[in-house]
N, C-alpha and C positions, 0 to 999 in steps of 0.2 A: 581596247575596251577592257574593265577591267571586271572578271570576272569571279564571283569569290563567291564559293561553296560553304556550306556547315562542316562538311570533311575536311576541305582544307581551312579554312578557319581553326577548328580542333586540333588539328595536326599540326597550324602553324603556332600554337599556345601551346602544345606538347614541345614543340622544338624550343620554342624562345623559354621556358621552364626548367632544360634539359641544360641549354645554354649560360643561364645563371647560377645552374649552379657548379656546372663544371671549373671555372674557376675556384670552389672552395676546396675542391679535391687535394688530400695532401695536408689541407689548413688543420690543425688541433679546434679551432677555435675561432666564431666569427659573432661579432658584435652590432648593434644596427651605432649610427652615430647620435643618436637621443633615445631616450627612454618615450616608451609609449606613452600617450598622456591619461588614458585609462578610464576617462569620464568624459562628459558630454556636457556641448557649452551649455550656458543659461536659457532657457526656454522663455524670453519674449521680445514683442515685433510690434513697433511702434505705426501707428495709420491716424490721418485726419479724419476729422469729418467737420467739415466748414471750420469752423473756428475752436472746436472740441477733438480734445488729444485722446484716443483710446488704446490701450495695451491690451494686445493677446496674451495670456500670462500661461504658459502650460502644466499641466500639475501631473502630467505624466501619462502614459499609455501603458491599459489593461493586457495583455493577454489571458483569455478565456476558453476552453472549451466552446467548441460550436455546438455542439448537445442543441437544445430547444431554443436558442436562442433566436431563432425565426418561429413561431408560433402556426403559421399557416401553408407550410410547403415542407417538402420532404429535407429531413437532414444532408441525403446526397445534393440535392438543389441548393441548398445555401452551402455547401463544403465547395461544390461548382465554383459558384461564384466567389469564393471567399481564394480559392485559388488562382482563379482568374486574375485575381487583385492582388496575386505574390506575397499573402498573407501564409503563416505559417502553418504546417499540415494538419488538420484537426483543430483549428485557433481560429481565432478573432480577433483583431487587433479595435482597441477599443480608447479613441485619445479623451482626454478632457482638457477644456482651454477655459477658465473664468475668464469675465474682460471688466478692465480697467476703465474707466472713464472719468476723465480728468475737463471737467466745465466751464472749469476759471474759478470756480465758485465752492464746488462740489468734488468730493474725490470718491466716487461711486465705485464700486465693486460689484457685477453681476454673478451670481453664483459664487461659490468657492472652493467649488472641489471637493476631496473625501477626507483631506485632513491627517494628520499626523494616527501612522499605522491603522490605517484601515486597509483593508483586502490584503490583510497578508496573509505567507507570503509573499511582495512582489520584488523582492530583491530590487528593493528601491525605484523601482517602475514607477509608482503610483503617490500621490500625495507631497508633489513638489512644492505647491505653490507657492509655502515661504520662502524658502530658499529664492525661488525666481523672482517673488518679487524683492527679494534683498538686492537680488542682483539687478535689479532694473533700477535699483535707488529708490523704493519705497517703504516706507514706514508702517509697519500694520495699523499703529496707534493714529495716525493720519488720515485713516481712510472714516469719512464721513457715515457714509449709509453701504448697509450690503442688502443687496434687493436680489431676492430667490426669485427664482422662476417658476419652481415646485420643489416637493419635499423630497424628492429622491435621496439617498444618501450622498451618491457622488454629485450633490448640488450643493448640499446644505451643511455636513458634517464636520468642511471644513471651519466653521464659525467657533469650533471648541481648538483648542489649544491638547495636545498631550496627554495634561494632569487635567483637564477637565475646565480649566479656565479659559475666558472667552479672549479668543485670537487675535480680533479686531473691538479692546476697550471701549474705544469712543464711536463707534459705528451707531448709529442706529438698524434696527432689522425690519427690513421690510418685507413681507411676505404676501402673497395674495389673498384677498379674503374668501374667496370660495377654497381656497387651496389650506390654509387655515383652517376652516368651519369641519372640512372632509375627514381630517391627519386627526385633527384633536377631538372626534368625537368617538367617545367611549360606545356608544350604539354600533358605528360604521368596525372600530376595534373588536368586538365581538360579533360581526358578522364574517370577519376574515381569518375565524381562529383557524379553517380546515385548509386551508390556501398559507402554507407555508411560505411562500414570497411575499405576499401582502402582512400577513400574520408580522414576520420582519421588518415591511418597511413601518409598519403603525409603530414598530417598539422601537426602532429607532426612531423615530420621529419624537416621541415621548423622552428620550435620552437625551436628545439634543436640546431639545426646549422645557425639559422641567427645570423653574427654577430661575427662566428669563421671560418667563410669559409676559411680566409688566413691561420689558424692554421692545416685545416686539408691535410695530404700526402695523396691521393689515390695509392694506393698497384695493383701489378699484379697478378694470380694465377702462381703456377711455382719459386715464390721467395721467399726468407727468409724475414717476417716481424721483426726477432729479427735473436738474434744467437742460431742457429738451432731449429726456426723454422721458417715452411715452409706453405704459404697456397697453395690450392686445394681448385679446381673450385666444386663445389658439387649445383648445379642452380636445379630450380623449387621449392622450398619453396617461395622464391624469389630471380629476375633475376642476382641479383651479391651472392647468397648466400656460404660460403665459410667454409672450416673444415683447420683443423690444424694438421700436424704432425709434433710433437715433439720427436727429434733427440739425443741421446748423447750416444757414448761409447758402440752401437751396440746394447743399447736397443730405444725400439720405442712407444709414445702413440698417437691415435688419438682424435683427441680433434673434437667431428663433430659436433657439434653445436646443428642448430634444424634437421638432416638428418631424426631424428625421432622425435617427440614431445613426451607425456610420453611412455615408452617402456610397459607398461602392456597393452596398444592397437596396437602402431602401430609398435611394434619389434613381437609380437602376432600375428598381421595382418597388414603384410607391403605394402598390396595392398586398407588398408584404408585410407582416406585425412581428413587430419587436415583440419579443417577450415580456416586458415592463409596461406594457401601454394596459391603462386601467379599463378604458375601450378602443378598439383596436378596431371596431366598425367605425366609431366617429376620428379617430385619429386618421386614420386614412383619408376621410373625407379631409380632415382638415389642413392635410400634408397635399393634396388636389390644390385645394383652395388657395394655401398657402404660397404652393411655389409659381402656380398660374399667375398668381398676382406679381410674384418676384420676378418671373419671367417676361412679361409685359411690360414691367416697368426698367429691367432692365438695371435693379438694384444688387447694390453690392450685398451679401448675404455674409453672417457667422455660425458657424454652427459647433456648437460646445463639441460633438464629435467627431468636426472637421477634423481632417491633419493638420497638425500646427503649421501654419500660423493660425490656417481656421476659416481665411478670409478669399471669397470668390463670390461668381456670380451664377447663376441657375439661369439654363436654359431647355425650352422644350426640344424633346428628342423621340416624337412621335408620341406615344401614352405614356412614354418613359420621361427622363428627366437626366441631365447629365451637370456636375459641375464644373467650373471653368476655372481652377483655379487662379487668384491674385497672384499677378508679377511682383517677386520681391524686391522692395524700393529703397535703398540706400540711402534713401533722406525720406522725414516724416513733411 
């Protein structure tokens, strides 16, 4: 029987550590046989859905301070959890995934990420998404329509280029019209002046869209933003906040955007609030509603704050919620 302790486990990696290096003893000088490669592959991962080709495209992962990033429980309770999860000590790990959708017809872009130099410093963390998608074979100037889900910055930001010019030329922009009517009005902008968060997001919001206002469609819940797919109202992150399902051939994916922010707290504890949720009573509700349905029906789920690839399935876990991550597939 074979029996293996944490002691000797430790001590049998102190030996075999002791053991490699002993042979260098005496040596001037030792060399590995390649050079390290020093960077990390391309960030995306090809899935069907019936007869519609979609790409997880990753645009990189936040680390954050855990400070208030949980809104309704003690900072030690989410530092708990956040450790549990072999995130780094005092951090958050924070991914973002826009997703591709390729219709036949349509070359759709959901979200886009935060865009060139935003949240720096991230020593290159954050604001991938061109590069990956170069690296996946696509053409920014190719992509049809970009459909937000809301106005958060790491949603929408990416739509500018660098020097200010727009990312994706030929795109149409499609935004939600209550999500719209909320960002762009000067009343709701001066009711946020004393709320430094929100204060931020209205003035970026305003940075991003003055100047393409005639370019952008506002979109209804209940319709098809491309061909097959459909948004759904999913409100209380914020007031137009929107998810997506994706249609073809009798399979189904829902694309829900921020309904959760990372799932190791709030799919774990779906009666915690993010700190970015504009209501944070009705978000909850609607992260309930959201994954009971996902969970019943037994659909595959994306979530922009998944871990890349991004793609699994939600299942109930008593009042809790757990996900299941997608098996990674070798052919699309």
């Amino acid at each position: 029987m074979n029996d293996l302790n944490r002691r000797e486990l430790l001590a049998g990696a102190a030996a075999i550590g002791a053991a490699s290096v002993l042979p260098l003893i005496g040596l001037k000088e030792a060399s590995a046989a390649a050079p390290a490669a020093a960077a990390q592959a391309p960030g995306f991962y090809r899935y069907k859905v019936g007869a519609i080709e979609c790409t997880s495209i990753n645009d990189g992962v936040f680390l954050r301070p855990i400070d208030d990033f949980v809104s309704n429980v003690p900072k030690e309770k989410a530092q708990a959890e956040a450790e549990a999860a072999y995130m780094p000590k005092g951090m958050v790990a924070v991914p973002f995934n826009p997703q591709l959708v390729n219709t036949g017809s349509k070359l759709v872009l959901i979200d886009c990420g935060l865009g060139a130099g935003m949240l720096e410093p991230s020593k290159g963390r954050v604001g991938r998404l061109m590069q990956n998608l170069a690296a996946a074979g696509v053409d920014p100037k190719s992509i049809d329509a970009v459909v937000l889900s809301h106005l958060h910055p790491d949603h929408t930001n990416g739509l500018r280029a660098a020097d200010g010019s727009m990312a994706f030329p030929n795109a149409e922009i499609m935004v939600p019209a209550k999500e719209w009517e909320f960002w762009m009005s000067d009343e709701n902008a001066a009711k946020a002046q004393s709320n430094e968060m929100m204060k931020g997001y209205f003035a970026n919001a305003k940075k991003v869209y003055t100047g393409i206002e005639s370019k952008v469609t506002k979109y209804d819940w209940g319709k098809e933003v491309g061909p097959g797919i459909t948004a759904i109202a999913a409100v209380g992150h914020t007031p137009g906040h929107t998810t997506f399902a994706i249609a073809s051939g009798g399979s189904t994916v829902l694309i829900q955007s921020d309904v959760t922010n990372i799932p190791e707290f709030f799919l774990r504890n779906p009666d915690w609030h993010v700190a970015y949720d504009t209501d944070p009573a009705l978000a909850q509700e609607t992260r309930h509603t959201f994954y009971d349905m996902a969970a019943a029906e037994k659909a595959m789920v994306v979530g922009f704050h998944f871990t890349f690839p991004s793609i699994g399935h939600v299942e109930k876990d008593g009042t809790k919620y757990r996900l299941v991550p997608a098996a990674w597939n070798p052919v699309i």
